[in-house]
C-alpha positions as CSV (number, residue, x, y, z in Angstrom):
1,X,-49.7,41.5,-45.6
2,X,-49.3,43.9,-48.8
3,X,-46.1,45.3,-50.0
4,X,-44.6,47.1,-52.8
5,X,-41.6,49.4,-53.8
6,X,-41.6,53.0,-52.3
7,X,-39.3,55.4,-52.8
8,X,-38.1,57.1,-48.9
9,X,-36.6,60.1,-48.1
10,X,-33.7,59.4,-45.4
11,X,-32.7,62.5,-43.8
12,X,-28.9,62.5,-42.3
13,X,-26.5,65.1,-40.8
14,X,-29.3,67.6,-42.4
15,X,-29.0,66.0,-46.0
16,X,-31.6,64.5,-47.5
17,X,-31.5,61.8,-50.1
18,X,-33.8,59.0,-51.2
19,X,-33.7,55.2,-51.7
20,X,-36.0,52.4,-53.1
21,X,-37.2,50.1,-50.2
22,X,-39.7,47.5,-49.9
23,X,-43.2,48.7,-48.3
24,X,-45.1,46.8,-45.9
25,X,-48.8,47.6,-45.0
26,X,-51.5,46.4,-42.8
27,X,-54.9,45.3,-43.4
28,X,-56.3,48.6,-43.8
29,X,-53.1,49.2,-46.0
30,X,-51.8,51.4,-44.4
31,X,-48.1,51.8,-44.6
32,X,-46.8,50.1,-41.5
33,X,-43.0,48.9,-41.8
34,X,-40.5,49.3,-44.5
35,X,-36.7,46.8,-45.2
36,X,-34.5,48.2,-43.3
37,X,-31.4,47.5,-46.5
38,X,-32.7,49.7,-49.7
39,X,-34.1,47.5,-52.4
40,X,-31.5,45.6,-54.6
41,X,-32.2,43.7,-57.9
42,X,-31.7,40.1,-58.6
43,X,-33.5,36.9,-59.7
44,X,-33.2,33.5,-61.2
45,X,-33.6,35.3,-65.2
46,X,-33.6,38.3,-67.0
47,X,-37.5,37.9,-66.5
48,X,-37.6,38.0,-63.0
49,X,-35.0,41.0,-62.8
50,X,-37.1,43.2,-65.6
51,X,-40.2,42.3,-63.0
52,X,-38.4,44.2,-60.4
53,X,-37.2,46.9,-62.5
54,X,-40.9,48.0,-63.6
55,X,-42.2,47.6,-60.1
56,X,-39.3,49.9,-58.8
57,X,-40.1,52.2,-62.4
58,X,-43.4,52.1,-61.3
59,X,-42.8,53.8,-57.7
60,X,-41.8,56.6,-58.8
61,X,-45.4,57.7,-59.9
62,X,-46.5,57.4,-56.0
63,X,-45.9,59.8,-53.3
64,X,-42.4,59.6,-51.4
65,X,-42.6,58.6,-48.0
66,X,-40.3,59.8,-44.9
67,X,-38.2,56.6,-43.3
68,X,-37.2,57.0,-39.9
69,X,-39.8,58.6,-37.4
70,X,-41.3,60.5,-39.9
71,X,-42.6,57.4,-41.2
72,X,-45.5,56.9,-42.6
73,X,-45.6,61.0,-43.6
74,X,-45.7,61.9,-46.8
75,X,-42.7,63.9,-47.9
76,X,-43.3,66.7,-49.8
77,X,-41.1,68.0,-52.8
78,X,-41.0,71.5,-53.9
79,X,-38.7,72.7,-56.9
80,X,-37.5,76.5,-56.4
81,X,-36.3,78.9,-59.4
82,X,-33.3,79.8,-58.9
83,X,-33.2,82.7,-61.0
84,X,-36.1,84.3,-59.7
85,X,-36.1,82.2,-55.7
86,X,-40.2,81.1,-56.2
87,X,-40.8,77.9,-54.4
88,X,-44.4,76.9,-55.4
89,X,-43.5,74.4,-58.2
90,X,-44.4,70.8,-58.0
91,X,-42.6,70.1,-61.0
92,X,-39.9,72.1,-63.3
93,X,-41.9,74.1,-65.4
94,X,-41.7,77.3,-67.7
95,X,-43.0,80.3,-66.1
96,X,-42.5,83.8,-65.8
97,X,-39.0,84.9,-64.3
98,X,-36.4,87.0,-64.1
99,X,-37.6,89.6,-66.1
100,X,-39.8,87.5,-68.5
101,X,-41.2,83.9,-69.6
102,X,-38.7,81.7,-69.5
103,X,-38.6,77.9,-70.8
104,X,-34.9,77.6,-71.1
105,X,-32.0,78.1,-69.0
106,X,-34.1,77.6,-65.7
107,X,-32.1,76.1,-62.8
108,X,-33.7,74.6,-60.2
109,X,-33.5,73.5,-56.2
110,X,-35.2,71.0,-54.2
111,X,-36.8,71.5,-51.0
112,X,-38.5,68.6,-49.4
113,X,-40.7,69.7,-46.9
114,X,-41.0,68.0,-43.0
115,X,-44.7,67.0,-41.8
């Protein structure tokens, strides 16, 4: 069975925040199970713990998963302007707003969005 660090939205009392668990998948690798505890670091060395670190670093590039019984969904993450209240970014970016192009000064809001 494959596994690997993911991060997972938890949803509770209508707040959302995320953790680092590990991932379990089945043969078709499919995520199937997830550690219940969030991920923690430790190890025998500085090597080993610099390992972990760069695997956890390295789940950040992959999509966030819901925990709970949304899992395995996908969670989707949506940045909104909140000058000018558009909610089509995937990622905090310049763009036209509040009366003109704006690369500075932005503020921003997360929506992550249910399957």
């Amino acid at each position: 069975m494959a596994r690997n660090h993911r991060v997972l939205a938890h949803e509770h009392n209508g707040e959302i925040y995320l953790q680092i668990h590990e991932v379990f998948y089945n043969e078709n690798n499919i995520p199937d199970g997830y550690t219940k505890i969030p991920a923690t670091i430790g190890g025998d060395d500085l090597k080993s713990i610099t390992f972990t670190l760069n695997k956890m670093m390295a789940c950040r590039n992959k999509p966030i998963l819901w925990a709970g019984d949304k899992f395995p969904n996908e969670c989707k993450v949506k940045y909104i302007c909140n000058l000018c209240g558009r909610n089509t970014f995937d990622n905090p970016t310049p763009h036209k707003c509040a009366g003109g192009f704006r690369k500075r000064g932005l503020k921003w809001s997360i929506n992550y969005i249910n399957p």
